[in-house]
ROKOL-262579 format. One record per residue (C-alpha): residue in three letters; x, y, z. Coordinates in steps of 0.02 Angstrom, whole numbers, plus 50000, padded with zeros to 5 digits. Example, Ala and Ser with C-alpha at 12.3 -4.5 7.8 and 13.67 -1.06 7.14 Angstrom:
<pts>
{residuo: ala&xx: 50615&yy: 49775&zz: 50390}
{residuo: ser&xx: 50684&yy: 49947&zz: 50357}
</pts>
This chain:
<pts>
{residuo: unk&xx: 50768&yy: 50832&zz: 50002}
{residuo: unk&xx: 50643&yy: 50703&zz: 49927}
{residuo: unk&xx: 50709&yy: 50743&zz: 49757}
{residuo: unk&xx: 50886&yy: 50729&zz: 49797}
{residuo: unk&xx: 50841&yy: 50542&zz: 49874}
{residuo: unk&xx: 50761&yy: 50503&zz: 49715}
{residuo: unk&xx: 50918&yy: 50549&zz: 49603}
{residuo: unk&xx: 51030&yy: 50482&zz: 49716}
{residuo: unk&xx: 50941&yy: 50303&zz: 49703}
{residuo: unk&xx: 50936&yy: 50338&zz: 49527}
{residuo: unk&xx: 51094&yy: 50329&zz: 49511}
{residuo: unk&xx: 51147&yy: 50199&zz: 49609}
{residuo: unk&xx: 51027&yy: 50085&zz: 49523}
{residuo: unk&xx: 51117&yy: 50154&zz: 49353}
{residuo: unk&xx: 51268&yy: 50083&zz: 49375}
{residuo: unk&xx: 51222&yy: 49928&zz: 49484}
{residuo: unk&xx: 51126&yy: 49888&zz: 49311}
{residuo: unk&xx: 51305&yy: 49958&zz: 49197}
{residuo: unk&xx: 51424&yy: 49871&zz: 49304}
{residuo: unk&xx: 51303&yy: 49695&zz: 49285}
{residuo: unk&xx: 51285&yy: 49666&zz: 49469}
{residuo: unk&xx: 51099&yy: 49674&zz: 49414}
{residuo: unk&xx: 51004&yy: 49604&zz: 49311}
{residuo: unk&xx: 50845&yy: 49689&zz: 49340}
{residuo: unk&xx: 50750&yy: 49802&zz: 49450}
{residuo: unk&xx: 50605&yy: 49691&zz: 49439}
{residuo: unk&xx: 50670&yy: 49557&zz: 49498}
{residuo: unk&xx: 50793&yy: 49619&zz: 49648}
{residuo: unk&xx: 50747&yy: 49667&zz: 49813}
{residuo: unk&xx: 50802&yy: 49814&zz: 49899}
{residuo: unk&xx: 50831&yy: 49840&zz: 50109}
{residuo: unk&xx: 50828&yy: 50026&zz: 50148}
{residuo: unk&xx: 50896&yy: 50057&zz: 50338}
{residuo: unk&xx: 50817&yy: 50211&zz: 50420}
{residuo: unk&xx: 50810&yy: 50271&zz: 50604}
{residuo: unk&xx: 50727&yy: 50151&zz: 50729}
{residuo: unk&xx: 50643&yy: 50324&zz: 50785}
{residuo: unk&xx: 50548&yy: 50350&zz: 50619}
{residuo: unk&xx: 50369&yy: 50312&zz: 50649}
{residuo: unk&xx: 50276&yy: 50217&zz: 50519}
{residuo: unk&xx: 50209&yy: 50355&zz: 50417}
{residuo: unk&xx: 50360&yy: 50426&zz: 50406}
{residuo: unk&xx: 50446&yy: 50255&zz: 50325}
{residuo: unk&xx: 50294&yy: 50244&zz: 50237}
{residuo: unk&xx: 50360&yy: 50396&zz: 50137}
{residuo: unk&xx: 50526&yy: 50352&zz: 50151}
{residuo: unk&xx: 50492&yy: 50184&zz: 50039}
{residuo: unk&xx: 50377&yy: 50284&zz: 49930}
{residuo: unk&xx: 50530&yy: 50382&zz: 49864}
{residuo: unk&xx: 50634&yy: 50229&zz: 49826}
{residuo: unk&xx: 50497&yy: 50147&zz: 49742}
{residuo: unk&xx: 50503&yy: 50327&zz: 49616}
{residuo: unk&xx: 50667&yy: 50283&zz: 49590}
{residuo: unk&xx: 50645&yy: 50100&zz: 49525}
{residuo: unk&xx: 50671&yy: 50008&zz: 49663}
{residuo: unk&xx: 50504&yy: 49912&zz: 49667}
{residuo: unk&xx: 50534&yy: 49771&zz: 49793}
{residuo: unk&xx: 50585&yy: 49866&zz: 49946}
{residuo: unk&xx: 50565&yy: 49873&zz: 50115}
{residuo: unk&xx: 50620&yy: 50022&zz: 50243}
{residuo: unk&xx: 50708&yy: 49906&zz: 50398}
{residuo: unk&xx: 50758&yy: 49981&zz: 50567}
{residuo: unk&xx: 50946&yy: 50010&zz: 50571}
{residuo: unk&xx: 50932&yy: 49946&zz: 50760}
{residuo: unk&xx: 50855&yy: 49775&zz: 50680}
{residuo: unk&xx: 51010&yy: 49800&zz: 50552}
{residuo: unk&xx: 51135&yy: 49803&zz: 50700}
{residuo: unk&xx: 51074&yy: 49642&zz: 50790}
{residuo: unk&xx: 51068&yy: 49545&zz: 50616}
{residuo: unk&xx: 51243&yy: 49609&zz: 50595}
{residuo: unk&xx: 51313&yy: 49546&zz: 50763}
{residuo: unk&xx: 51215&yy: 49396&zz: 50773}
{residuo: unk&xx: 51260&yy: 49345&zz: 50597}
{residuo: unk&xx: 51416&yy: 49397&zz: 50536}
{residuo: unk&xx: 51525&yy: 49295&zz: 50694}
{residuo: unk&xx: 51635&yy: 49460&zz: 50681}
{residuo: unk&xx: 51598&yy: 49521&zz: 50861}
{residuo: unk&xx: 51581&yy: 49311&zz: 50915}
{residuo: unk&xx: 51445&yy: 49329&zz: 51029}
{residuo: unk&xx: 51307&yy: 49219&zz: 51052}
{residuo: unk&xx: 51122&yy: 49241&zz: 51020}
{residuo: unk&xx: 51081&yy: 49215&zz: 51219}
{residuo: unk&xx: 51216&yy: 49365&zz: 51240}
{residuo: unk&xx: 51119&yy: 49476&zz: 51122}
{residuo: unk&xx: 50948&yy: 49438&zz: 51215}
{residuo: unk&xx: 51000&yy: 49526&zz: 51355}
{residuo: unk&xx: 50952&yy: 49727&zz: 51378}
{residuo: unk&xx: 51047&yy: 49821&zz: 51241}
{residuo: unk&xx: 51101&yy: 50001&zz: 51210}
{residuo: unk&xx: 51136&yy: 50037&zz: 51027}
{residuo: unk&xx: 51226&yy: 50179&zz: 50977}
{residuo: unk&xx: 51236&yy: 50216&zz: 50788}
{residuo: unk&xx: 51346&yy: 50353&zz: 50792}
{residuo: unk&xx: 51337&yy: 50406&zz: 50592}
{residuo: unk&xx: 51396&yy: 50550&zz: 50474}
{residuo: unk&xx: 51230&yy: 50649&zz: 50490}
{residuo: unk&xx: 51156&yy: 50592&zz: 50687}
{residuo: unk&xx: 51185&yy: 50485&zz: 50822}
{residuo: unk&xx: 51050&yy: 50386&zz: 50875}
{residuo: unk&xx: 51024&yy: 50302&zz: 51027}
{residuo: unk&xx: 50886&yy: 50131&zz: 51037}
{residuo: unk&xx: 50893&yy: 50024&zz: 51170}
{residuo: unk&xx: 50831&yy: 49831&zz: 51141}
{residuo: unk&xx: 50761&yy: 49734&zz: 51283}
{residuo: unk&xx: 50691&yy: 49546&zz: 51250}
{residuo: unk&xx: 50702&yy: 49587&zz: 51079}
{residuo: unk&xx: 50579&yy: 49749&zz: 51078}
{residuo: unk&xx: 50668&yy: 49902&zz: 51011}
{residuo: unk&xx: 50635&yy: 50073&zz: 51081}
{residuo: unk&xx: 50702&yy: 50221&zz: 51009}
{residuo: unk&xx: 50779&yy: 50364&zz: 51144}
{residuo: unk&xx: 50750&yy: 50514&zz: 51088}
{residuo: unk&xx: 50895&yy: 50643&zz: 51101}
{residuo: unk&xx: 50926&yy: 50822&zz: 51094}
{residuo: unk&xx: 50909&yy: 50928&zz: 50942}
{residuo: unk&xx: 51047&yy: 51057&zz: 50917}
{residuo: unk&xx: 50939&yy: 51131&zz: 50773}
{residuo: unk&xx: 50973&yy: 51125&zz: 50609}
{residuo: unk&xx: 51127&yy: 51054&zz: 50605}
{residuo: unk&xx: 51129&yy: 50862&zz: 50660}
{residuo: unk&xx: 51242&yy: 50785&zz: 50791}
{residuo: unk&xx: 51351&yy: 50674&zz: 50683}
{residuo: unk&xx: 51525&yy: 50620&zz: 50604}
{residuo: unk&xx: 51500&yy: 50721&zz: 50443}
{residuo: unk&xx: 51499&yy: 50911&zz: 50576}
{residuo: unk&xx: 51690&yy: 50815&zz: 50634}
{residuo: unk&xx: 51728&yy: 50824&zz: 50435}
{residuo: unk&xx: 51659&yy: 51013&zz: 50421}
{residuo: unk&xx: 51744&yy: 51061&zz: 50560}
{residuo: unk&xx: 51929&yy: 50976&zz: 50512}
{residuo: unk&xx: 51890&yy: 51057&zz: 50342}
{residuo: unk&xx: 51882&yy: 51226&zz: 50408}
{residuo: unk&xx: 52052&yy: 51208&zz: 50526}
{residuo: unk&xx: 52147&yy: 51147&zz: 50383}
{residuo: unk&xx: 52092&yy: 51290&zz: 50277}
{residuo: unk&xx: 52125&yy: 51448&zz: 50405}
{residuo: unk&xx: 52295&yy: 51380&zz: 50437}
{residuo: unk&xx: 52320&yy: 51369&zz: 50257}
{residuo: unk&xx: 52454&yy: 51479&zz: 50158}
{residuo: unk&xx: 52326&yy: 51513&zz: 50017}
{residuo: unk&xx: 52179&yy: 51544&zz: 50138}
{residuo: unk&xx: 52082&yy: 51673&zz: 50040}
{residuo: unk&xx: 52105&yy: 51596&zz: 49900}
{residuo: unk&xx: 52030&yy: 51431&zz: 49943}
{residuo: unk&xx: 51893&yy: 51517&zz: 50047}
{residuo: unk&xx: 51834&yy: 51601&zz: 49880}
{residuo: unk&xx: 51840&yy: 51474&zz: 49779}
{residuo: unk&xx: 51765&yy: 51360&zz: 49908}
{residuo: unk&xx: 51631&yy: 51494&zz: 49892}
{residuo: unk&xx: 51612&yy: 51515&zz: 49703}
{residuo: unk&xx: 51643&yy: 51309&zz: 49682}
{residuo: unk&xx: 51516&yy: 51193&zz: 49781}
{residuo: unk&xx: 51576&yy: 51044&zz: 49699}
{residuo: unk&xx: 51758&yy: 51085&zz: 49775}
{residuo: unk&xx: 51685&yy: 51106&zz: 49927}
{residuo: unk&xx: 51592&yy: 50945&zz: 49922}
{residuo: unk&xx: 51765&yy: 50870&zz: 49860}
{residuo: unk&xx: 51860&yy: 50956&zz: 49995}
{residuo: unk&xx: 51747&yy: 50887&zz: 50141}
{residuo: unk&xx: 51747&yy: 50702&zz: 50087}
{residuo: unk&xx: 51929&yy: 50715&zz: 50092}
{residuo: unk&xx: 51935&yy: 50780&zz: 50262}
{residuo: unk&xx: 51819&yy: 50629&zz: 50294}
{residuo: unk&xx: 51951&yy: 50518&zz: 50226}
{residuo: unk&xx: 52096&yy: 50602&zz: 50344}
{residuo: unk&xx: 51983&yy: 50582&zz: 50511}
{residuo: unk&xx: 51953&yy: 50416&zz: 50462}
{residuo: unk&xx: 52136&yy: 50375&zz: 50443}
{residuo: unk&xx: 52159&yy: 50474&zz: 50588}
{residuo: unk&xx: 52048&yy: 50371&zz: 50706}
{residuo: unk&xx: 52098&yy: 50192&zz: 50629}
{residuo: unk&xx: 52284&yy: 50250&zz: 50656}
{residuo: unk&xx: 52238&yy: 50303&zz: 50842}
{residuo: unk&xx: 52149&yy: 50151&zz: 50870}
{residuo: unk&xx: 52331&yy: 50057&zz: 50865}
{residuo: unk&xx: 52370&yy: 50175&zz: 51012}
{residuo: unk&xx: 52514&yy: 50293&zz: 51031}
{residuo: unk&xx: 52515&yy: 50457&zz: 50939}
{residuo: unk&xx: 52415&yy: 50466&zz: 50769}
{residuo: unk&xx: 52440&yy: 50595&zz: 50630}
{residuo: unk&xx: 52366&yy: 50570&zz: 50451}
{residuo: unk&xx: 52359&yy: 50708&zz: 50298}
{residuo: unk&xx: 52309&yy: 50722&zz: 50108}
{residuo: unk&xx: 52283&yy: 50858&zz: 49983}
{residuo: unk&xx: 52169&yy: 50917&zz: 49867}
{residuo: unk&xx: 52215&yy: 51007&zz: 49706}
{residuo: unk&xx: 52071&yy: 51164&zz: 49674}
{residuo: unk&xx: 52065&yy: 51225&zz: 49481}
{residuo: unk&xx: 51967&yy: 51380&zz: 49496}
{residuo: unk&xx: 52099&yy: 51501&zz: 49424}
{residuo: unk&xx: 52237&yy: 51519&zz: 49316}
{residuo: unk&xx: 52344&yy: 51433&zz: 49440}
{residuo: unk&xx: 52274&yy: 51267&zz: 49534}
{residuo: unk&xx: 52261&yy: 51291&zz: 49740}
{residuo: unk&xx: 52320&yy: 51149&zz: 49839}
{residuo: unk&xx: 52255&yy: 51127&zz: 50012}
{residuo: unk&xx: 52355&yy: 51009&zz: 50114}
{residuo: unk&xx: 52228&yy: 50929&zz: 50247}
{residuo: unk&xx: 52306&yy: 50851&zz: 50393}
{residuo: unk&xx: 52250&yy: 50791&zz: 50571}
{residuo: unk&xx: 52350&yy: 50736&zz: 50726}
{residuo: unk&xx: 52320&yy: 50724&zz: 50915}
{residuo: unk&xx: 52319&yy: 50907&zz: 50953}
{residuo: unk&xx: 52208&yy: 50947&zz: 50793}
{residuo: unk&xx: 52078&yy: 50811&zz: 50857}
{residuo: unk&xx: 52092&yy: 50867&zz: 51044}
{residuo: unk&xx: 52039&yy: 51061&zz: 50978}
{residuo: unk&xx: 51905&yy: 51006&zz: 50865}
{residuo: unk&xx: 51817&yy: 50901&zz: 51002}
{residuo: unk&xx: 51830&yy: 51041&zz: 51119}
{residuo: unk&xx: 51801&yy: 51192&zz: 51014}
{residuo: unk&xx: 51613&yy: 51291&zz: 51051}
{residuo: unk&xx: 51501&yy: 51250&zz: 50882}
{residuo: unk&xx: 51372&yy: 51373&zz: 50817}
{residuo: unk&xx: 51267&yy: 51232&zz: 50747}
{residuo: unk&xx: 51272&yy: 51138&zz: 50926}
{residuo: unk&xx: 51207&yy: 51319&zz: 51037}
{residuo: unk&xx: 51386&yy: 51350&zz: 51057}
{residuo: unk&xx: 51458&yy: 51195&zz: 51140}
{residuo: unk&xx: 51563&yy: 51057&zz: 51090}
{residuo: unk&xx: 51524&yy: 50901&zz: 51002}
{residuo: unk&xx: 51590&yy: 50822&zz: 51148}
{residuo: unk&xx: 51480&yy: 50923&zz: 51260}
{residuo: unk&xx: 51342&yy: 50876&zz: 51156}
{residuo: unk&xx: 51366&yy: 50708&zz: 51136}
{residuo: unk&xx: 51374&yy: 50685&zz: 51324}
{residuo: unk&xx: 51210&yy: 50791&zz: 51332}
{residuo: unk&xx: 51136&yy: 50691&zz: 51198}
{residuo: unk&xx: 51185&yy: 50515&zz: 51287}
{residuo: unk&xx: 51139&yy: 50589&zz: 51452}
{residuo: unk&xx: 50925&yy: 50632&zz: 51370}
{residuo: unk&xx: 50947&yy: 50460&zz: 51315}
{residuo: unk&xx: 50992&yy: 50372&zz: 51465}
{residuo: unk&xx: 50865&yy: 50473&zz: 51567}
{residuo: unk&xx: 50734&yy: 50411&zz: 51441}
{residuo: unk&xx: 50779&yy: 50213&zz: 51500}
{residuo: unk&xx: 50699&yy: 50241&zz: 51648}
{residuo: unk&xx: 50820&yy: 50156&zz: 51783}
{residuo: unk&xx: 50854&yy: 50010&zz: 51642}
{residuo: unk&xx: 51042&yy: 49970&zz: 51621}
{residuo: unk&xx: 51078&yy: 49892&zz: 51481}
{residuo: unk&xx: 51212&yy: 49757&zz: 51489}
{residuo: unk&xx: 51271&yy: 49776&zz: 51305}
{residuo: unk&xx: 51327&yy: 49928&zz: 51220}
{residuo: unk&xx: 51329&yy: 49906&zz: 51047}
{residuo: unk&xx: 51413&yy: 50040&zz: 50929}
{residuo: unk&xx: 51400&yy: 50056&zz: 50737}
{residuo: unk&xx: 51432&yy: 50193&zz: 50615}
{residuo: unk&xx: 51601&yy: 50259&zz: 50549}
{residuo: unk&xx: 51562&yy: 50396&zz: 50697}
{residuo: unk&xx: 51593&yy: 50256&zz: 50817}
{residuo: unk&xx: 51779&yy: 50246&zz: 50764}
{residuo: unk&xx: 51800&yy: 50404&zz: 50898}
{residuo: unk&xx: 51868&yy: 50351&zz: 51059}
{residuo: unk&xx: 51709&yy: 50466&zz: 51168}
{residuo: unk&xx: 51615&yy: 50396&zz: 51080}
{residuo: unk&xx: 51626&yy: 50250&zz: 51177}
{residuo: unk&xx: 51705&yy: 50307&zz: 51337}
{residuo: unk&xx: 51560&yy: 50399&zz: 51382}
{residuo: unk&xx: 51437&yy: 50257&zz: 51355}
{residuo: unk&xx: 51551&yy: 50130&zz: 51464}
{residuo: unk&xx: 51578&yy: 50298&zz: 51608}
{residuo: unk&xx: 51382&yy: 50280&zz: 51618}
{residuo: unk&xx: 51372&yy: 50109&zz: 51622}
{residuo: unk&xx: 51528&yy: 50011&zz: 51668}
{residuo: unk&xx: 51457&yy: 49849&zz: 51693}
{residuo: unk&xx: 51392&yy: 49836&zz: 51510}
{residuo: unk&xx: 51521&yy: 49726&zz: 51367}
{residuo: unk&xx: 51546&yy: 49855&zz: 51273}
{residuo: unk&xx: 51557&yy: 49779&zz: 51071}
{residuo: unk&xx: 51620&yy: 49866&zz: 50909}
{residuo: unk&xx: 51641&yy: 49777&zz: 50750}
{residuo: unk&xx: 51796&yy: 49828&zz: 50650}
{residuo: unk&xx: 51737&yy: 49912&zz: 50514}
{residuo: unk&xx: 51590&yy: 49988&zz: 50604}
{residuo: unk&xx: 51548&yy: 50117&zz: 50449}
{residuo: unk&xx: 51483&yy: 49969&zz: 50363}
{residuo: unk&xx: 51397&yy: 49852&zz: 50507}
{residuo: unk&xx: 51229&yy: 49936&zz: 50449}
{residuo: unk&xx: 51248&yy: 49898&zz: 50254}
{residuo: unk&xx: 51310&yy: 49706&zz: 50274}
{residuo: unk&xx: 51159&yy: 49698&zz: 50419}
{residuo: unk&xx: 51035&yy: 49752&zz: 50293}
{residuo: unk&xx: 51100&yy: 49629&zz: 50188}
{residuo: unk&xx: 51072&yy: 49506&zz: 50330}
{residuo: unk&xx: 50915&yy: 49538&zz: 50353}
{residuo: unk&xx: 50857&yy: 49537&zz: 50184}
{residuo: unk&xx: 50920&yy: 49356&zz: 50160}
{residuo: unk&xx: 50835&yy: 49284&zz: 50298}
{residuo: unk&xx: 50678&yy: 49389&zz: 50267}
{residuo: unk&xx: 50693&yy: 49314&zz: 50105}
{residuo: unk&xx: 50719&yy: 49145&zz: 50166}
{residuo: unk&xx: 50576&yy: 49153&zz: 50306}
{residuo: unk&xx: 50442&yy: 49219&zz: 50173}
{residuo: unk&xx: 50495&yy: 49071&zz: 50052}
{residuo: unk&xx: 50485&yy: 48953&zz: 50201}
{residuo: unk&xx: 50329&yy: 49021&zz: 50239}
{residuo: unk&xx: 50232&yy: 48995&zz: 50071}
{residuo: unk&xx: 50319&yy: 48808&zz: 50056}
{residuo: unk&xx: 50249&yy: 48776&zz: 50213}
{residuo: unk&xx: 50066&yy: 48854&zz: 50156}
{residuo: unk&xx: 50086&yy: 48738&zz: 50026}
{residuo: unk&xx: 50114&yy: 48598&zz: 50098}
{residuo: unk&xx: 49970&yy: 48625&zz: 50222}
{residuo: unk&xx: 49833&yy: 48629&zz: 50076}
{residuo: unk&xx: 49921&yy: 48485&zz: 49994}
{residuo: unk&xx: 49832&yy: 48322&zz: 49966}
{residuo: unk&xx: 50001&yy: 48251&zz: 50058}
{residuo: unk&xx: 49949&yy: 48323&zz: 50208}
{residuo: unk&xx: 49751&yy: 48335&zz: 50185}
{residuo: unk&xx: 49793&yy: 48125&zz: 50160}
{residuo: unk&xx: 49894&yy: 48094&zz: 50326}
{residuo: unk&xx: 49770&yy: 48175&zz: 50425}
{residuo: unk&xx: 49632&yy: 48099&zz: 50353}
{residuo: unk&xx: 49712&yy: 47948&zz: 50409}
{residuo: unk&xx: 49730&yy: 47963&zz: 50585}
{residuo: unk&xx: 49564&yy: 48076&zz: 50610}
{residuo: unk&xx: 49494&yy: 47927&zz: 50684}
{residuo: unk&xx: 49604&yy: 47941&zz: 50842}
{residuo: unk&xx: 49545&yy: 48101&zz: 50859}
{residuo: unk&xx: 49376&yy: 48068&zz: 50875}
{residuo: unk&xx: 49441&yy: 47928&zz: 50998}
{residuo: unk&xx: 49542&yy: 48052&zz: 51098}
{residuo: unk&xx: 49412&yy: 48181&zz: 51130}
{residuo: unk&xx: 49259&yy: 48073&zz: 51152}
{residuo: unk&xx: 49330&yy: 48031&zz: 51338}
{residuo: unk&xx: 49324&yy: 48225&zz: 51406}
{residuo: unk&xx: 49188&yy: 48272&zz: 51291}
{residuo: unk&xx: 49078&yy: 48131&zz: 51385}
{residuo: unk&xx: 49152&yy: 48159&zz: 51555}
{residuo: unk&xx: 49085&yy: 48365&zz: 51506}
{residuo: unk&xx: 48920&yy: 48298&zz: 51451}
{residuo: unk&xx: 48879&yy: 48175&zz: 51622}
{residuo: unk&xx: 48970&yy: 48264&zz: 51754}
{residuo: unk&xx: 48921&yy: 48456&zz: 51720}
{residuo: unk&xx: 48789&yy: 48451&zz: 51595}
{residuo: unk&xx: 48689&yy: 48311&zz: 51604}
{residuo: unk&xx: 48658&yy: 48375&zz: 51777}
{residuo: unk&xx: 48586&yy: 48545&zz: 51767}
{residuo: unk&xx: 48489&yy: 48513&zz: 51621}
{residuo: unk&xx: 48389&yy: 48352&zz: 51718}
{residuo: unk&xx: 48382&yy: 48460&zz: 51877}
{residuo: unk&xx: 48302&yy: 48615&zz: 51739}
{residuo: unk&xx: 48193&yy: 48449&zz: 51702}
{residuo: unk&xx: 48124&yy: 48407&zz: 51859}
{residuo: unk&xx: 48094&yy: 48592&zz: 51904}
{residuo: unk&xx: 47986&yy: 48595&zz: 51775}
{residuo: unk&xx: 48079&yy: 48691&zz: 51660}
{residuo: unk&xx: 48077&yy: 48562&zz: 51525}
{residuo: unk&xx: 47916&yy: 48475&zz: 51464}
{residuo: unk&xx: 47982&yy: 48354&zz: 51333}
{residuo: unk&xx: 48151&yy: 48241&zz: 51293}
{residuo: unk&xx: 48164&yy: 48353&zz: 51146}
{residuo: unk&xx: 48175&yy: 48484&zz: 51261}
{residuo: unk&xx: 48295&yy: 48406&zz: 51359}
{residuo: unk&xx: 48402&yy: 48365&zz: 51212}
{residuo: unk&xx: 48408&yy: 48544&zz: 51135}
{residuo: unk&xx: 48443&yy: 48627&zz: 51307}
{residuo: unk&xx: 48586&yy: 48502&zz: 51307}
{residuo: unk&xx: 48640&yy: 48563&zz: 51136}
{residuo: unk&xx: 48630&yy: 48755&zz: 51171}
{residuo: unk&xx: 48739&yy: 48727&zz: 51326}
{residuo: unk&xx: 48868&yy: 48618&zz: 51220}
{residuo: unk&xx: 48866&yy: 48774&zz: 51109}
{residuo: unk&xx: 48894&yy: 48920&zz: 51255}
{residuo: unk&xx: 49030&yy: 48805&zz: 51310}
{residuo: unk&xx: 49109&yy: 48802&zz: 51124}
{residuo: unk&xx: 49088&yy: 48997&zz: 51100}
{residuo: unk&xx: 49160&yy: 49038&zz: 51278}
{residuo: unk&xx: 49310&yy: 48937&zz: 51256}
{residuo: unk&xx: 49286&yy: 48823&zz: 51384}
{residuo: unk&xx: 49254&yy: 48653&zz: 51261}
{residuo: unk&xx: 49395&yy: 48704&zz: 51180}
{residuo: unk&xx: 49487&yy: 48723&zz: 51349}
{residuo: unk&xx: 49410&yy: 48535&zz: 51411}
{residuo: unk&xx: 49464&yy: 48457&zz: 51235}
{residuo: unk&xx: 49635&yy: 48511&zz: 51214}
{residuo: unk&xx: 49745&yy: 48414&zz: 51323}
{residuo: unk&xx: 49671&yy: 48267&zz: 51215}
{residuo: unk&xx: 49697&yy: 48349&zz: 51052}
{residuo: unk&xx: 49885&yy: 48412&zz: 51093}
{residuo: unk&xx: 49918&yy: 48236&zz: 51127}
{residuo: unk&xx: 49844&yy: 48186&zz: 50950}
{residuo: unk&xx: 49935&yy: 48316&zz: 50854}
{residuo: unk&xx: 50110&yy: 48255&zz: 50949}
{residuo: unk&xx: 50086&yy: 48082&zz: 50876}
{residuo: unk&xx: 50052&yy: 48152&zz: 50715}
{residuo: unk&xx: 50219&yy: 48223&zz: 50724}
{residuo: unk&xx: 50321&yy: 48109&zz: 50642}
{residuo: unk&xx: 50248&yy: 48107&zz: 50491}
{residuo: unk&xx: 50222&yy: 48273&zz: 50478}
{residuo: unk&xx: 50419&yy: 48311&zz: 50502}
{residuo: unk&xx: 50441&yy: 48180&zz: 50360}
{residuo: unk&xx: 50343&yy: 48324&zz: 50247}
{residuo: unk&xx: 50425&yy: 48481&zz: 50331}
{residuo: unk&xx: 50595&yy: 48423&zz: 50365}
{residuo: unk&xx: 50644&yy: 48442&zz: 50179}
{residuo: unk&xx: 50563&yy: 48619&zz: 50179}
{residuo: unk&xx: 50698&yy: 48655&zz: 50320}
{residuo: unk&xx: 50855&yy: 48591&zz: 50219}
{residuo: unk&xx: 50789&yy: 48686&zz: 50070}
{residuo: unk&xx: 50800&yy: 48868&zz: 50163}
{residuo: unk&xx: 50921&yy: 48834&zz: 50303}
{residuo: unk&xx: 50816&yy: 48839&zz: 50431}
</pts>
């Protein structure tokens, strides 16, 4: 599977670079979504086999974090961010797996669901399956089955054109009333071409949904789904989320979302309306401002170890030293002073060196415990806030420069 990634991102970097949309792999930057699930290792990897393929600046981003950039930024869904604070199930129903991560005070945490084995709970088992219905009720059946057989690539070809009918399929059904969407696919594998006429309506959907899988144990995907969503809401542990958020070209299907709103019928439930790409322009979100924030970052690096700002503070250190002499003497008479003189009297000390270096070692406890720091910094926050002026004259043109 690793090698496939590899010539797959080959590839794509191939004609990104033929087609001109990029000038070099050196100097683009690359967001690669995976499951919020994945642990780090397992991105770790992940990134290791798109840096084999050329992509050298990349980074391996949560689809969940993908989702959120998505709704927050596009204004497509128009919700606002104090909207998408609040507890949030996202549901990236895909063509491989659904996955279920739930966001609370912006902490993801992926639910894990069931596994039906080796065949994944997604949109691409809908294709497969509308592939296989189109081709038994087919005049040409055996035919098509052997060549299907003897030709992978037709197969291949075959199933991404079912792909394309469900797809018209759902987008048609999402207009309501009754939906019905076909295609064909010409098969040259003999001395006469095969044409398999692919089609879907109502009643083709309504069988596939409800027909027993072998790759799901012999239920239906909507059985499994609902068994699937049901692991995942066990796993929030009494936590209702009051957004749903769905993304993935999966999430076109009407159960999709039904069954997430039966469960929770208080939630908003939100769908973009192209949701097989909410993930791509997310990534693409996310890498801008990522890209923004680290630039923003090292300006504002720079400008700290600049003589601009070394110079400003220089200039008003003096008020410091004003501001925190007050507490740091009220520290010294009213709780040092004291115990060191009555260590004095006791006997404890012999000399006013003594005295002075007993005074110092306490000073220094009191600095390493955190509670000079604790006595000084009312006086110092009040410093820095009058420094603030002048230092928004040095960052505010940092902000205008990256937007933020």
């Amino acid at each position: 599977a690793g090698a496939l990634i590899v010539m797959f991102a080959r590839e794509i970097l191939a004609q990104l670079m033929k087609d001109g949309r990029l000038e070099s792999p050196q100097t683009a930057c690359f967001f690669i979504g995976c499951p919020s699930g994945w642990p780090p290792e397992t991105r770790a990897a992940y990134k290791r086999l798109f840096e084999r393929a050329g992509m050298v600046n990349c980074e391996v981003v949560s689809e969940s974090r993908a989702a959120f950039m998505f709704a927050r930024e596009s204004g497509e869904l128009r919700v606002s961010d104090e909207l998408l604070t609040l507890p949030t199930l996202i549901i990236d129903a895909g063509s491989s797996t659904i996955d279920f991560t739930f966001v609370s005070d912006l902490a993801e945490r992926s639910l894990t669901v069931c596994d039906f084995g080796a065949v994944s709970l997604g949109g691409g088992l809908i294709d497969r399956l509308l592939l296989e219905r189109n081709v038994r009720r087919s005049p040409e059946r055996a035919q098509i089955e052997e060549a299907l057989e003897r030709f992978p690539q037709y197969r291949a070809r075959c199933e991404f054109e079912a792909r394309r009918v469900k797809e018209m399929y759902f987008t048609q059904a999402g207009r309501g009333g009754a939906s019905r969407a076909e295609s064909a696919v010409k098969i040259y594998a003999g001395r006469r071409p095969l044409t398999l006429d692919i089609a879907c309506n109502d009643a083709d959907m309504a069988a596939i949904l409800s027909q027993g899988v072998d790759s799901l144990g012999g239920i239906s995907f909507t059985d499994a789904y609902e068994r699937a969503l049901n692991e995942a809401v066990n796993r929030l542990d009494g936590e209702a989320p009051q957004i749903i958020l769905l993304t993935g070209g999966a999430s076109r299907m009407p159960l999709i979302g039904d069954l997430a709103r039966k469960r929770f019928p208080q939630a908003q439930l939100l769908r973009a309306l192209e949701p097989e790409f909410s993930i791509a322009r997310g990534l693409c979100y996310a890498l801008r401002i990522d890209q923004k924030t680290r630039g923003f970052e090292a300006a504002v690096d720079a400008l700290i170890r600049s003589d601009d700002m070394e110079n400003m503070v220089l200039s008003r250190l003096s008020g410091l030293f004003t501001a925190v002499s007050a507490p740091l003497t009220d520290l010294m008479l009213d709780e040092l002073a004291p115990e060191v003189f009555k260590l004095w009297r006791s006997g404890g000390l012999k000399t006013f060196n003594d005295i002075g270096a007993e005074l110092t070692a306490r000073l220094q406890r009191r600095a390493e415990d955190g509670r000079l720091a604790a006595a000084l910094r009312p006086a110092v926050s009040e410093w820095v806030m009058r420094l603030r002026p002048d230092m928004e004259m040095l960052t505010d043109p940092i902000c205008d420069r990256f937007d933020l």
